[in-house]
N, C-alpha and C positions, 0 to 999 in steps of 0.2 A: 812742341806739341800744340796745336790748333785748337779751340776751344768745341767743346763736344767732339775731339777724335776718341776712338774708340781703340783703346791698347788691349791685345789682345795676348795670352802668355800661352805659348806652344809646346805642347809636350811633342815632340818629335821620336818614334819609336821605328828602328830598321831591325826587322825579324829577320833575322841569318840561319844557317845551319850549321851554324859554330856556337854563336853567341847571340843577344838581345842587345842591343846599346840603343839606350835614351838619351836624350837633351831635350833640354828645355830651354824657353828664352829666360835671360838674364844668369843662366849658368855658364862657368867656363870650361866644365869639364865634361865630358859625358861618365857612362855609368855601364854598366854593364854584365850581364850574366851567361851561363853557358846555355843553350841550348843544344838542341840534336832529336834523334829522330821519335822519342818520348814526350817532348814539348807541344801539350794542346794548348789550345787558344783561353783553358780555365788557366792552367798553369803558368801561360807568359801573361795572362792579367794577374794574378797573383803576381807574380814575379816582377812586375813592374810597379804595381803599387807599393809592394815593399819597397823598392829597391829606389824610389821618389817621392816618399812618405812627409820627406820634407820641403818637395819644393809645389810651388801655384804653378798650376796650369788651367784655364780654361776651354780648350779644346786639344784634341790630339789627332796628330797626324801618322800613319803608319803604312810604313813598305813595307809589301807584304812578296814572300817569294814564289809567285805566280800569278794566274793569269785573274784580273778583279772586272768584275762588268757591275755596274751603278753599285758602288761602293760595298760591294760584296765579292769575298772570294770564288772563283768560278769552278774552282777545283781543289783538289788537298795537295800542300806543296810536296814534293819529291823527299822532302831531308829532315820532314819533322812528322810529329803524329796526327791521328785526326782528327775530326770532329771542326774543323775550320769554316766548312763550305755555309753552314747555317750560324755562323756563331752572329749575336749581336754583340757588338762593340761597344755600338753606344751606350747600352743600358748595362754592360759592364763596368765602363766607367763613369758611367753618369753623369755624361756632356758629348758634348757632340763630334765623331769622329769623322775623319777621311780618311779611307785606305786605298791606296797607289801600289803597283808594282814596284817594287823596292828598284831596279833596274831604271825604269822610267823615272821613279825619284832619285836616284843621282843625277842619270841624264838632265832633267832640267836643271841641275845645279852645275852643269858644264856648258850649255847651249849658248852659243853666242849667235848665229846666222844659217842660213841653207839646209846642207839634208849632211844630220849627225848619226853618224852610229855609234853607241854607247856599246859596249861588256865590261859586264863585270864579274873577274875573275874572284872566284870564294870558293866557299864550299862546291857548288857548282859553276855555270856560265849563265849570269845573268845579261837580257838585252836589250836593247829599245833601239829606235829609230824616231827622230823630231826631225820633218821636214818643215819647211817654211812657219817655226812656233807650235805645230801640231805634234802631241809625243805620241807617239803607238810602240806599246809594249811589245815585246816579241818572246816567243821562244827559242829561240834559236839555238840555246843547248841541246836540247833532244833529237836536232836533225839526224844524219844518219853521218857518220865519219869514220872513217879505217872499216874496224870489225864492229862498232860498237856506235857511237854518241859524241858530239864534241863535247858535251859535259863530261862525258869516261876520260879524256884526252885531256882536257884544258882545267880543270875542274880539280878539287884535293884530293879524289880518289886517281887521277891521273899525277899528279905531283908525287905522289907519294908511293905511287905504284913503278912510273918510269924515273923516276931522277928528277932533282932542276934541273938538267943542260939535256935531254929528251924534251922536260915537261916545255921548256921555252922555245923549243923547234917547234912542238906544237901549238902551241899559241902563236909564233910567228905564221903558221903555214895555217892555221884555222883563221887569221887576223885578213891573212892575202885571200881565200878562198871568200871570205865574207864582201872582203871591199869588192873584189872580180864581179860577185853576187850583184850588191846592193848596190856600188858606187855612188858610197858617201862623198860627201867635199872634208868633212873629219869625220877621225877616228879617235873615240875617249876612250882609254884603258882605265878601270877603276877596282873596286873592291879589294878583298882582304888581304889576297897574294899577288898583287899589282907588285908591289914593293919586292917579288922575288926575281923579279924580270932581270 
């Protein structure tokens, strides 16, 4: 460390429509709670301050699952309750927060060069796109695919509705349909149910 550098301790919070999990710097575990479609933004601060009661953090960072214009929610996510679109953060936790699309916050944690397309596979179909270091969130689960949504398709109410060896034709055939689309140089697969691929 440099003399007058400035260390700064990161609560790191990714809102799901499964679960809550935090981390923070200088922890090696993250933490965890359920959430779903009754979880307002009083009750995942509550839930978070319990649930990191013990560790320093200075600011917080939080993916949030939708669309954020100047660090505020733009709309109420799909998979949780309401009340999000006005909520202050900061003066919930009293310091200073940044909220990011949860999608775009993986995406920069994969980005290495050119034009990335990020999904991520969870509760629904989370997306972004980073061309030349610039992230733009997207929605791209709500397009329109089959009868329905590629969130209905790709997404745990698709997994769980068609099978894993259905659900992963469609992932495979929404993965081709998207690169056809956007042509990416990569394609990140991320989120909850990555691992059922």
């Amino acid at each position: 460390m440099r003399t007058g550098e400035l260390i700064m301790n990161v609560l790191v919070i990714d809102i799901g429509g499964t679960h809550v999990k935090v981390l923070a710097t200088g922890q090696d575990a993250h933490r965890e709670f359920d959430s779903g479609p009754a979880l307002t933004p009083k009750r995942m601060v509550s839930g978070v301050r319990k649930l990191v009661a013990d560790w320093k953090y200075d600011v917080v960072s939080i993916g949030y699952p939708g669309p954020v214009l100047r660090n505020r929610p733009v709309s109420e996510p799909w998979n949780l309750g309401k009340g999000w679109g006005g909520f202050n953060f900061e003066a919930a936790f009293k310091c200073p927060v940044k909220l990011l699309n949860d999608a775009a916050m993986q995406a920069l944690g994969s980005y290495r060069r050119g034009k990335m397309l990020f999904l991520g596979l969870g509760t629904g179909l989370g997306s972004a796109m980073i061309v030349d270091g610039i992230v733009e969130p997207m929605e791209l689960g709500h397009l329109p695919y089959k009868k329905s949504t590629f969130e209905d398709y790709v997404g745990i109410r698709g997994l769980e509705k068609h099978g894993k060896k259905k659900w992963r034709h469609y992932v495979t055939d929404a993965v081709k349909r998207l690169i056809s689309a956007l042509e990416p140089d990569d394609v990140v697969l991320g989120g909850g149910n990555v691992r059922k691929l």
